[in-house]
FIKOLZA-1660 file (N, C-alpha, C; in steps of 0.1 Angstrom, whole numbers, plus 5000, padded with zeros to 4 digits):
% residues 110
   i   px   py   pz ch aa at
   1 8929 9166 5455  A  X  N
   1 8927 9180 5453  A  X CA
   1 8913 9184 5457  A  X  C
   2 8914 9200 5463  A  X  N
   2 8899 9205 5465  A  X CA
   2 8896 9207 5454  A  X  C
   3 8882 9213 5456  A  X  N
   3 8873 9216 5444  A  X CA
   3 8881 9232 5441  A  X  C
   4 8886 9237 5447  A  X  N
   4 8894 9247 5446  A  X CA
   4 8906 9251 5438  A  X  C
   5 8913 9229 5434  A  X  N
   5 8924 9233 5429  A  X CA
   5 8940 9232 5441  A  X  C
   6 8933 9233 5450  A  X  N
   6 8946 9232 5462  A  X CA
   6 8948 9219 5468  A  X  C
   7 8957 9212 5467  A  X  N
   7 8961 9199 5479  A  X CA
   7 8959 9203 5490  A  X  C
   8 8955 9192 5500  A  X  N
   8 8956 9188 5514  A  X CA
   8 8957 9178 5519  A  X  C
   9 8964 9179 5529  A  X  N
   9 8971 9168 5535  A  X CA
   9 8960 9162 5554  A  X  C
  10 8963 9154 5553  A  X  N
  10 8958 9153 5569  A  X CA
  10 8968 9141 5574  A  X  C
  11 8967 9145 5590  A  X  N
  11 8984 9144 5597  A  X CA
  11 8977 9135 5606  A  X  C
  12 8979 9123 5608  A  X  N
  12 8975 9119 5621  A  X CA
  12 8985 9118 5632  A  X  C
  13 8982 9115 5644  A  X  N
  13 8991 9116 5653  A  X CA
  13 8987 9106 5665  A  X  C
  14 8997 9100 5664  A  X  N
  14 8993 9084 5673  A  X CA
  14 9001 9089 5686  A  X  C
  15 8995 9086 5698  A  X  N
  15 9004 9088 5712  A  X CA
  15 9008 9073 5717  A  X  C
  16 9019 9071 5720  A  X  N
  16 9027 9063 5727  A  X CA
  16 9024 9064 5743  A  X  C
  17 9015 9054 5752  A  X  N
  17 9019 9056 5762  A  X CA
  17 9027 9047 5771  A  X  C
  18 9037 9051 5774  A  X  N
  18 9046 9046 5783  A  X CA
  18 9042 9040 5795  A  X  C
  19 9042 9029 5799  A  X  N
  19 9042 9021 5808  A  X CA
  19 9055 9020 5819  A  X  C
  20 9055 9021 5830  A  X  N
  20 9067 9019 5840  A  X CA
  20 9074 9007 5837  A  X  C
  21 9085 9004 5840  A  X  N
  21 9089 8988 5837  A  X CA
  21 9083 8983 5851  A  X  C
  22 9085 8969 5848  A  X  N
  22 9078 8959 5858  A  X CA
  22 9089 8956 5867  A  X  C
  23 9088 8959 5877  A  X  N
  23 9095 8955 5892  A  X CA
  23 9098 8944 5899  A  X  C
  24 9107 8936 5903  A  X  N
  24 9109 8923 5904  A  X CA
  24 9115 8931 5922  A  X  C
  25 9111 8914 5929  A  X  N
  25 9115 8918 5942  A  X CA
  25 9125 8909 5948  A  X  C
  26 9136 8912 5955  A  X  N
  26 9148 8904 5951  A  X CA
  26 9145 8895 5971  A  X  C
  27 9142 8883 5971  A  X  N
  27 9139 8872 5979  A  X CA
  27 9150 8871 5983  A  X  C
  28 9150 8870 6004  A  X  N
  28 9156 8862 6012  A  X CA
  28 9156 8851 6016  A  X  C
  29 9159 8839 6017  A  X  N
  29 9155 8824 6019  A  X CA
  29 9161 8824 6036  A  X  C
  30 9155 8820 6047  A  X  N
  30 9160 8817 6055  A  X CA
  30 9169 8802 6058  A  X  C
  31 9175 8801 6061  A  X  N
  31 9184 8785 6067  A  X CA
  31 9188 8783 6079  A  X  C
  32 9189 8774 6085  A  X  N
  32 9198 8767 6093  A  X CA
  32 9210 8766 6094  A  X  C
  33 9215 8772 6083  A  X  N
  33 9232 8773 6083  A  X CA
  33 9239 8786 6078  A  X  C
  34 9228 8793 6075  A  X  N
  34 9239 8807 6073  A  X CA
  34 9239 8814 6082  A  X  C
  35 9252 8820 6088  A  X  N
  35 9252 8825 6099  A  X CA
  35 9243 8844 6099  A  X  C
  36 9241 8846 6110  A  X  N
  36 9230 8861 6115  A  X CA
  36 9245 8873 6105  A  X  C
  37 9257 8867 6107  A  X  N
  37 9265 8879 6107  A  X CA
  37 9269 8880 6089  A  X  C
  38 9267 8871 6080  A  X  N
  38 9272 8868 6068  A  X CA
  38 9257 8877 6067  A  X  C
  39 9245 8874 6066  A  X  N
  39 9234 8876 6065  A  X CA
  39 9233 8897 6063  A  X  C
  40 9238 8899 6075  A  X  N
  40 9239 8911 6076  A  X CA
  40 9251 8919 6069  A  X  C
  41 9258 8913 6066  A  X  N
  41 9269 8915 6056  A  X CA
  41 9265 8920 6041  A  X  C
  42 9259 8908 6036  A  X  N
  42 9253 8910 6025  A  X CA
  42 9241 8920 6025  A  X  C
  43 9232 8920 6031  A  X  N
  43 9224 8931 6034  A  X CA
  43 9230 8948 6030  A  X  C
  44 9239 8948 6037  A  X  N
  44 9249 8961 6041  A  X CA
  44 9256 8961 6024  A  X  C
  45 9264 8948 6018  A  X  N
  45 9273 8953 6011  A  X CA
  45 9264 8953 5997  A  X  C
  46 9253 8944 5994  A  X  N
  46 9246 8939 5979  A  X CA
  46 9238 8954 5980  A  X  C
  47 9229 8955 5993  A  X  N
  47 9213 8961 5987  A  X CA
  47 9218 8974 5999  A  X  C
  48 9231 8974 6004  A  X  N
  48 9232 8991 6009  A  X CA
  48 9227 8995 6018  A  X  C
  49 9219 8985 6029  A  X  N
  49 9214 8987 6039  A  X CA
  49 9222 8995 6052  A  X  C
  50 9221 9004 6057  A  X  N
  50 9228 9009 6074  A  X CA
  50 9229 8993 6084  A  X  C
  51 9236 8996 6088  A  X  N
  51 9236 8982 6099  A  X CA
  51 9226 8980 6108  A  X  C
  52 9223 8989 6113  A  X  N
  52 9209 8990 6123  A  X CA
  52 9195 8983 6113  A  X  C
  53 9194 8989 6101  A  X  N
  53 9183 8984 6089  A  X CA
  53 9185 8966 6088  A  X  C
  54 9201 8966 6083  A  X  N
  54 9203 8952 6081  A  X CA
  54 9197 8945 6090  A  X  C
  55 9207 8947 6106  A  X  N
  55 9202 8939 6117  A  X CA
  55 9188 8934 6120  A  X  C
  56 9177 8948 6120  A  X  N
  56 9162 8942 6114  A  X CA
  56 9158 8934 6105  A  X  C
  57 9166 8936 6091  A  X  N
  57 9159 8932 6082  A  X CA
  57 9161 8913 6078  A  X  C
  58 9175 8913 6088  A  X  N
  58 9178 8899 6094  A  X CA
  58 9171 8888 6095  A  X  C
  59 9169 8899 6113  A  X  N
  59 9160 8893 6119  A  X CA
  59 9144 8889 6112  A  X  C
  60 9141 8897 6110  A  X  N
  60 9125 8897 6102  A  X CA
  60 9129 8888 6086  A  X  C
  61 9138 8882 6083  A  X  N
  61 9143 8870 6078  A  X CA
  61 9141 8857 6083  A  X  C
  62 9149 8860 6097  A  X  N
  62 9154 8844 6104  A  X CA
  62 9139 8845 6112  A  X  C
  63 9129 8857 6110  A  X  N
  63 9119 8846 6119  A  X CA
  63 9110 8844 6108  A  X  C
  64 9110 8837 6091  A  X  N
  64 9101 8837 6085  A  X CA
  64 9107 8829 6077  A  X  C
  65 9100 8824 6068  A  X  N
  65 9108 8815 6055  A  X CA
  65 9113 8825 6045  A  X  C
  66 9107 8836 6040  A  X  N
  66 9116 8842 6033  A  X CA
  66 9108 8861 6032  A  X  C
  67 9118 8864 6029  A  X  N
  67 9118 8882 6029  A  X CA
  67 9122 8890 6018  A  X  C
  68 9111 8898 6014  A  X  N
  68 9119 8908 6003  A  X CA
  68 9129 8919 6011  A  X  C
  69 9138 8920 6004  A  X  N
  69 9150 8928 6012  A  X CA
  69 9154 8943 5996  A  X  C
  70 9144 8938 5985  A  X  N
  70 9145 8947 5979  A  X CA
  70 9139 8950 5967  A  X  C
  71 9136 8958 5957  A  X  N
  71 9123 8954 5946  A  X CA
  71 9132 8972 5937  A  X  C
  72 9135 8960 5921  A  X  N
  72 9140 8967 5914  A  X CA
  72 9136 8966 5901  A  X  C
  73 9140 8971 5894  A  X  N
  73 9139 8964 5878  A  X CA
  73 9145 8951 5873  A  X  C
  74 9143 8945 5866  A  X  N
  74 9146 8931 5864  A  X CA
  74 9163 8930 5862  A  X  C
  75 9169 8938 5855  A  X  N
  75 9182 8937 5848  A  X CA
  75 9189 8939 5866  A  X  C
  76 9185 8950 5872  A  X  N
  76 9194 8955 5885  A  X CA
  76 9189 8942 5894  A  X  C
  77 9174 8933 5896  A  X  N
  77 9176 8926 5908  A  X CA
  77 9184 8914 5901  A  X  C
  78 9183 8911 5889  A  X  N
  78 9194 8897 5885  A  X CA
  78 9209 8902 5888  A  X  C
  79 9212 8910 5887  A  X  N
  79 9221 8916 5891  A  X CA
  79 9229 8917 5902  A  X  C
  80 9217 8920 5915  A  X  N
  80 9222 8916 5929  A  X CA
  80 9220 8902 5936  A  X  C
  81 9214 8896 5929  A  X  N
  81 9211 8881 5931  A  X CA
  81 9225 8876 5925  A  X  C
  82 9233 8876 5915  A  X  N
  82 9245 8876 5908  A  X CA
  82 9253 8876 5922  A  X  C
  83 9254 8893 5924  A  X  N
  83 9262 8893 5936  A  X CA
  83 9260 8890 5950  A  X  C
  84 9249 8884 5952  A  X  N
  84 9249 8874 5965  A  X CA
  84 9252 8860 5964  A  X  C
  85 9249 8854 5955  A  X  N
  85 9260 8843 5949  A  X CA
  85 9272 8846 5947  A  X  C
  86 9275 8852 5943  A  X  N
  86 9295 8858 5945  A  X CA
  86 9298 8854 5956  A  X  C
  87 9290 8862 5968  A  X  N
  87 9287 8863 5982  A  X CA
  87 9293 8847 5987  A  X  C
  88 9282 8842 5985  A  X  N
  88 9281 8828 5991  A  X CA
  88 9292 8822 5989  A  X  C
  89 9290 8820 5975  A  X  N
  89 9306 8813 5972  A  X CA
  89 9316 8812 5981  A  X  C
  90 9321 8833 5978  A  X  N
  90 9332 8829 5984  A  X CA
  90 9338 8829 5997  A  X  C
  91 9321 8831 6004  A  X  N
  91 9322 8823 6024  A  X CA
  91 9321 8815 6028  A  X  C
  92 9316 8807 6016  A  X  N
  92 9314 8794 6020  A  X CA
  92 9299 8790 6025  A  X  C
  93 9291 8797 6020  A  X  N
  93 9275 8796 6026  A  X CA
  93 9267 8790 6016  A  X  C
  94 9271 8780 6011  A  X  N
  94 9260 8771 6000  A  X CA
  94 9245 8770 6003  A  X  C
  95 9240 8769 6010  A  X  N
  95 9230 8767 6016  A  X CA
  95 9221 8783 6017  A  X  C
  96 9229 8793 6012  A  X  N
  96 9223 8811 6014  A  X CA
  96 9211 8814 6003  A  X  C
  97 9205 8816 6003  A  X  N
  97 9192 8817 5990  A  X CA
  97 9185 8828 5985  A  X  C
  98 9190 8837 5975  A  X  N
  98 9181 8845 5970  A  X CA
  98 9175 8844 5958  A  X  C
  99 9163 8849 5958  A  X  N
  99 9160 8850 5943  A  X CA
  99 9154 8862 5939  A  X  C
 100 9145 8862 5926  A  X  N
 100 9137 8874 5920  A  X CA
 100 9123 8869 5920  A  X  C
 101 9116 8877 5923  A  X  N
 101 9102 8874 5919  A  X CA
 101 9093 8886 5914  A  X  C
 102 9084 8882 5904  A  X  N
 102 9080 8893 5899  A  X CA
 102 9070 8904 5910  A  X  C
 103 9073 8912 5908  A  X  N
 103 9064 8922 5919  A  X CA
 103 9048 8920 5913  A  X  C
 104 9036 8914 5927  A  X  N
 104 9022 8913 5914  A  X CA
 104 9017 8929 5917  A  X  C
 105 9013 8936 5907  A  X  N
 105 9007 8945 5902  A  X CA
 105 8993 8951 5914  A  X  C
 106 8991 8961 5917  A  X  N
 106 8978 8967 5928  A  X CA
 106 8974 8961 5922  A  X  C
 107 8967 8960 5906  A  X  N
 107 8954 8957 5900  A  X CA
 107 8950 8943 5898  A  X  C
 108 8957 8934 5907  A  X  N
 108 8958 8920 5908  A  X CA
 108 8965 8911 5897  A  X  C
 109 8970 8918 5885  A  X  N
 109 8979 8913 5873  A  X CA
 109 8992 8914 5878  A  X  C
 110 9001 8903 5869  A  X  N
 110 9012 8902 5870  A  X CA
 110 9019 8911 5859  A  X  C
% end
């Protein structure tokens, strides 16, 4: 109570700030055994590529050891990594390789 006789109250008020989620980049592995046309398949049917896109994004595969072909949230790239293993399976391309990797941060953190 004040010297007055009256209650007061005092309100604090904390801010929450929101952070983006962290971004994971979904990896091409190149090989010796999966064929240009499976390659471009997957491209087209997992990550939705136009064929013209795929066909580059192929190529700029098969001439490297590996390629981001896409950068999502963690739940959506395990997800399409899921379904390029579907993929493989069921063409028969054991040897086909994606993974996730975490996207590193401008500020040099992961």
């Amino acid at each position: 109570m004040t010297e007055t006789g009256r209650k007061t109250s005092v309100t604090t008020q904390t801010r929450t700030r929101l952070r983006p989620p962290s971004m994971f980049n979904v990896v091409m592995y190149n090989d010796d055994f999966t064929t240009m046309e499976f390659v471009v398949m997957v491209l087209m049917v997992v990550f939705d590529y136009d064929k013209n896109t795929a066909i580059g994004k192929m190529l700029a595969i098969h001439g490297s050891v590996k390629q981001v072909v896409g950068k999502y949230v963690k739940t959506i790239a395990e997800y399409k990594v899921q379904q390029c293993d579907e993929m493989k399976k069921a063409h028969g391309f054991p040897w086909f390789r994606v993974e996730i990797e975490r996207e590193v941060e401008e500020n040099g953190g992961c």
